[in-house]
C-alpha positions in Angstrom: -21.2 -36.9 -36.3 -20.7 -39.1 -39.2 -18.4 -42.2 -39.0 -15.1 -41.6 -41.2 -15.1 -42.9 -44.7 -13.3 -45.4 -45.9 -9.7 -44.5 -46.6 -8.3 -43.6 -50.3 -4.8 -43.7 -51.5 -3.6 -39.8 -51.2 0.2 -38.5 -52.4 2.1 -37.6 -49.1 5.4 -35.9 -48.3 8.0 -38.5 -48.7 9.7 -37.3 -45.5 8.5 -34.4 -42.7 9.2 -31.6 -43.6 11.8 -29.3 -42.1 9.6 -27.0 -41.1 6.1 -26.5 -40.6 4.5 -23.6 -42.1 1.6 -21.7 -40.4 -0.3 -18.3 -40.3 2.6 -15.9 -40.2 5.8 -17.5 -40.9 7.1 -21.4 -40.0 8.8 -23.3 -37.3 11.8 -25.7 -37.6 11.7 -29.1 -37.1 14.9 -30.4 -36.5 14.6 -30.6 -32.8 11.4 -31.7 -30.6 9.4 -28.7 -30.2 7.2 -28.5 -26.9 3.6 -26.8 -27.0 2.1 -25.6 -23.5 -1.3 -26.7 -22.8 -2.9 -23.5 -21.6 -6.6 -24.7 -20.5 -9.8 -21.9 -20.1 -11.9 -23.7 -19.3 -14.1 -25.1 -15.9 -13.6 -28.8 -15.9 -10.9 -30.0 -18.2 -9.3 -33.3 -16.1 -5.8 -32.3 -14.1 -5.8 -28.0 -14.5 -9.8 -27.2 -14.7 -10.5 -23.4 -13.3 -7.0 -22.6 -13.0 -6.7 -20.0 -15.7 -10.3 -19.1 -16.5 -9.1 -15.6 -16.0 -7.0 -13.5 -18.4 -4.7 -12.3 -15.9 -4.0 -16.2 -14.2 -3.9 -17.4 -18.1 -1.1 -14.4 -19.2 1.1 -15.8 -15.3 0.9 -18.9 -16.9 1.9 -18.6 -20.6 4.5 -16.3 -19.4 5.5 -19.3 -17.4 5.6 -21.8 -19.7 7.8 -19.6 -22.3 10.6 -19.3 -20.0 10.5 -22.6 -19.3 10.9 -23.3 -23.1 7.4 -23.6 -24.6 7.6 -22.7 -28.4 3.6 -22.9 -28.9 1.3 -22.0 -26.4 -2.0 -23.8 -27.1 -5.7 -22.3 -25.8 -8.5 -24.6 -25.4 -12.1 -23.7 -23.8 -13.9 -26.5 -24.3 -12.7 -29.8 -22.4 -12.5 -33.2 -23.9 -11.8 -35.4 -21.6 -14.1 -38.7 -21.8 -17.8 -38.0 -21.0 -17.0 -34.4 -21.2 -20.2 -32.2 -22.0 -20.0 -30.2 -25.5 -19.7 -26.1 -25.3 -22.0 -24.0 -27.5 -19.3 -22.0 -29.6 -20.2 -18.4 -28.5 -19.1 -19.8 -25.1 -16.1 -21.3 -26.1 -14.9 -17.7 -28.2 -16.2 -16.4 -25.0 -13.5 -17.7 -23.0 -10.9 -17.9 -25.7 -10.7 -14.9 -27.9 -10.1 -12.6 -25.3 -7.2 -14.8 -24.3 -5.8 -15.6 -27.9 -5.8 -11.5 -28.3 -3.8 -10.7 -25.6 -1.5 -13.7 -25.7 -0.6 -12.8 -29.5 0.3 -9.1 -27.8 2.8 -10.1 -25.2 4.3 -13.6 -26.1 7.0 -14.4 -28.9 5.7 -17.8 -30.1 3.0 -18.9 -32.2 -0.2 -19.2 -30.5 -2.6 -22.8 -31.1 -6.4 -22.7 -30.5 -7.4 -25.9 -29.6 -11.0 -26.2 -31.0 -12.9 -28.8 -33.5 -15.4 -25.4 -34.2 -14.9 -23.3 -37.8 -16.9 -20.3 -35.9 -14.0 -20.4 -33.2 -11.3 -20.9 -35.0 -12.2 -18.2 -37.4 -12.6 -16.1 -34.5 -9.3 -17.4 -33.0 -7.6 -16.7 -35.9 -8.6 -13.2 -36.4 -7.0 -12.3 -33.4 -3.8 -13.6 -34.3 -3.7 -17.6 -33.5 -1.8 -19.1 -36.1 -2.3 -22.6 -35.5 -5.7 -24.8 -35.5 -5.6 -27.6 -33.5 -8.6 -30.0 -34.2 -9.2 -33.3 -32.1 -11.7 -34.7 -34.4 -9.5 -34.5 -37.3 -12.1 -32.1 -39.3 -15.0 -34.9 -38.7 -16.8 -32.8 -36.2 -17.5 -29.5 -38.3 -16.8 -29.3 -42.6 -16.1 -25.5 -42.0 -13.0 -25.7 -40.1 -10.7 -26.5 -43.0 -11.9 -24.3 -44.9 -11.3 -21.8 -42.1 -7.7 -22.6 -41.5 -6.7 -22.8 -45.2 -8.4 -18.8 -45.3 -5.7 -18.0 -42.7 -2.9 -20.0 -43.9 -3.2 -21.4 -40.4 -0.9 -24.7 -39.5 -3.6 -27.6 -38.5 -3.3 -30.3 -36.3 -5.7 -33.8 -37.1 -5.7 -35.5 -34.5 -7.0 -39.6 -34.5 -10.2 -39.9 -32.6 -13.4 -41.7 -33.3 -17.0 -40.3 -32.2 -16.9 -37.8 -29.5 -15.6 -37.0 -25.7 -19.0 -38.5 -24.8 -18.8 -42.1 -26.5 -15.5 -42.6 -27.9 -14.6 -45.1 -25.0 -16.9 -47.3 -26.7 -15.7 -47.1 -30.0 -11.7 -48.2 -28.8 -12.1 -51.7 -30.6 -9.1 -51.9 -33.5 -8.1 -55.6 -35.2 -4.6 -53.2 -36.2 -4.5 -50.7 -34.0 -1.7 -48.8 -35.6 -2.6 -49.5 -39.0 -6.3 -48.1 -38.6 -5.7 -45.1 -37.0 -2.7 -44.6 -39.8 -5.8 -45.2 -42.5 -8.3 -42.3 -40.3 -5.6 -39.9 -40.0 -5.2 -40.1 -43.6 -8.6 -39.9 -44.4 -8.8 -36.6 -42.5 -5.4 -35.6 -44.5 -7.2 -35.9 -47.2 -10.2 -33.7 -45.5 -8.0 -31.4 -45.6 -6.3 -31.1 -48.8 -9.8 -30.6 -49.8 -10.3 -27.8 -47.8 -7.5 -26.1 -49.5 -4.4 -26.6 -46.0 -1.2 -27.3 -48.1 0.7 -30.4 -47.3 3.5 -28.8 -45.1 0.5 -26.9 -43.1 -0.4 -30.7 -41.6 0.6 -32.2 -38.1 -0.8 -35.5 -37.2 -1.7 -36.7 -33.4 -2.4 -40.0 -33.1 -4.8 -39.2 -30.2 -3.5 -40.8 -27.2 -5.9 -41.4 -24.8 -8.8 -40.7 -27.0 -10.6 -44.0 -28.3 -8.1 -45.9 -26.8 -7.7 -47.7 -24.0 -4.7 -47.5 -21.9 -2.8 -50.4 -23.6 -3.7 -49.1 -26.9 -2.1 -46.0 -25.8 0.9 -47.3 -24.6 1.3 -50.2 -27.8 1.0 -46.9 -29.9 3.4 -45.1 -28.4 5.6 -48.0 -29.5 4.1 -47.8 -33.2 4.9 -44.4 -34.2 7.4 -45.4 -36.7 4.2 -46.7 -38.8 2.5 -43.6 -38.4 5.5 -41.5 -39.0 5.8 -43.6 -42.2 2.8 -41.8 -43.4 5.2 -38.6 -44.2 3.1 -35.8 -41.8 5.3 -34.6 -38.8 3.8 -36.4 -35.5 2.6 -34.0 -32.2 2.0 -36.5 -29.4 0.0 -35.3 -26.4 0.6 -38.0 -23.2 0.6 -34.9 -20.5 -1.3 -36.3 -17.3 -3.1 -38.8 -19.4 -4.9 -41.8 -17.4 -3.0 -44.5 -19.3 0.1 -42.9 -17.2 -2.2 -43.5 -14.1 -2.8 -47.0 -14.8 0.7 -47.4 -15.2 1.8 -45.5 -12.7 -1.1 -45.5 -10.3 -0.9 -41.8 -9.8 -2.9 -38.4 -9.4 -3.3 -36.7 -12.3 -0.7 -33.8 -11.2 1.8 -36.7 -10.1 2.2 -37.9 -13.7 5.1 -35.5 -15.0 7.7 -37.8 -14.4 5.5 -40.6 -16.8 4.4 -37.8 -19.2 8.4 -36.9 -19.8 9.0 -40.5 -20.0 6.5 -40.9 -22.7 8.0 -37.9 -24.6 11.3 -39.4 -24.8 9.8 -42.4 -25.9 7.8 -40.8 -28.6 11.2 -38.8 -29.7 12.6 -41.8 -30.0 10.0 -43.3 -32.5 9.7 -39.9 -34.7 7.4 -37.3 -33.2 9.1 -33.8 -33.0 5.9 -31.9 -31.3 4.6 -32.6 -27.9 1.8 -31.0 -26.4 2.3 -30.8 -22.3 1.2 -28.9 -19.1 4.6 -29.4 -17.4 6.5 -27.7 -20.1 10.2 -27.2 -18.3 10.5 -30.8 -17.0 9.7 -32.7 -20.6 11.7 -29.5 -22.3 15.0 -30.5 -19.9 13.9 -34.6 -20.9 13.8 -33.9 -24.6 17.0 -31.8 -24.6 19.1 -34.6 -23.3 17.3 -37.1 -25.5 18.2 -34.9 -28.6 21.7 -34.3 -27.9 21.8 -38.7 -27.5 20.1 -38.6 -30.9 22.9 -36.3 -32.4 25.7 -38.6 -31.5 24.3 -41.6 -32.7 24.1 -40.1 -36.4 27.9 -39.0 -36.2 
């Protein structure tokens, strides 16, 4: 993978946009919008071989939209640190099938999480209307190209070499201020590509080149990100900076994980991608309605 180039000056949105626009229509932004991590895959850290099947992966997106989920987001291919990388006809393998029948029975927008063109164009085509990429289009020059075909929303997400080294690579002199500068290099990846401006989502990749304080200090810094004009997603669900913090099992960190929703509410992100959609749903409600009476 080639290291990100430098960063150029690029026109931006001078505030989020109401809504986000993906394949298929658009979703408000308004109020925080929670996506459900739905993970197909063997070894992904806190849920891996849950839902490798379609019928325990249909229980559990059902599951998830009741408890208020307005995306529902498919990944087969696990990034967690030192994670081993999935040939793509593997990863359609396990996701396709899924994507097909999820677009059949559920009433939200479905998201394939995958940094692969040949899956998301396979994603896509049976009805995902969202591309959720964690390498920010660094890993493969298709994808964009791919998404902007569909009209496909896209999610860049900050993250710097790959599940296998990035631990290495979490050394910043401005922590907030580079990874503003890499997400907008891949916003300007993908302007290239052809993704309109109100198609974009940034993530600033918690957890993913970062240590656990760098996590937590940019959590804090969202404002400077938010600055950049992009609506934020922030995805803390179950990560291990909440372990270090909390010193708890991955499954024991909903309480943190709803804690660092608020938190990132607070500071300007309106999408958050979680496992334990109903409790950070009920967390962001409250928070919300707060956020109402403090503008009156």
């Amino acid at each position: 993978m080639r290291e990100a180039p430098a960063t150029v000056p690029l026109p931006v949105p001078a505030r989020p946009a109401p809504v986000w626009e993906i394949a298929g229509g658009s979703l408000p932004l308004a109020a925080p919008l929670v996506a459900g991590i739905l993970n197909v895959t063997p070894d992904s850290f806190s849920d891996g071989g849950e839902y490798a099947t379609i019928e325990a992966a249909l229980r559990h997106a059902d599951e998830m939209v009741r408890e208020g989920a307005a995306i529902v987001d498919v990944g087969g291919e696990s990034t967690r640190p030192g994670a081993a990388p999935v040939p793509a006809v593997e990863e359609i393998r396990r996701v396709v099938p899924v994507v097909g029948a999820l677009v059949r029975r559920l009433p939200v927008p479905i998201s394939v999480d995958t940094r692969k063109a040949a899956v998301a164009r396979a994603a896509l085509e049976a009805g995902a209307a969202i591309v959720n990429d964690v390498s920010g289009l660094a890993f493969d020059p298709g994808l964009g190209p791919a998404a902007a075909a569909a009209g496909a929303g896209l999610i860049l997400m900050h993250m710097r070499g790959t599940p296998a080294d990035m631990r290495r690579r979490a050394r910043y002199a401005d922590l907030a201020g580079e990874v503003r500068s890499e997400l907008e290099v891949a916003v300007a990846r993908a302007r290239a590509a052809g993704i309109p401006a109100g198609s974009i989502v940034l993530d600033p990749g918690l957890g993913f080149a970062k240590t656990a304080a760098q996590s937590v200090a940019l959590l804090g810094a969202l404002p400077r990100l938010r600055a950049s004009g992009f609506p934020l997603m922030v995805g803390p669900s179950r990560k291990s900076f909440l372990g270090e913090l909390l010193g708890v099992a991955p499954k024991d960190r909903v309480v943190g994980t709803a804690a660092a929703c608020v938190v990132a509410y607070r500071g300007g992100a309106r999408l958050f991608r979680v496992h334990d959609v109903r409790p950070v749903v009920e967390a962001l409600t409250v928070a919300h309605a707060v956020a109402g009476t403090e503008s009156r």
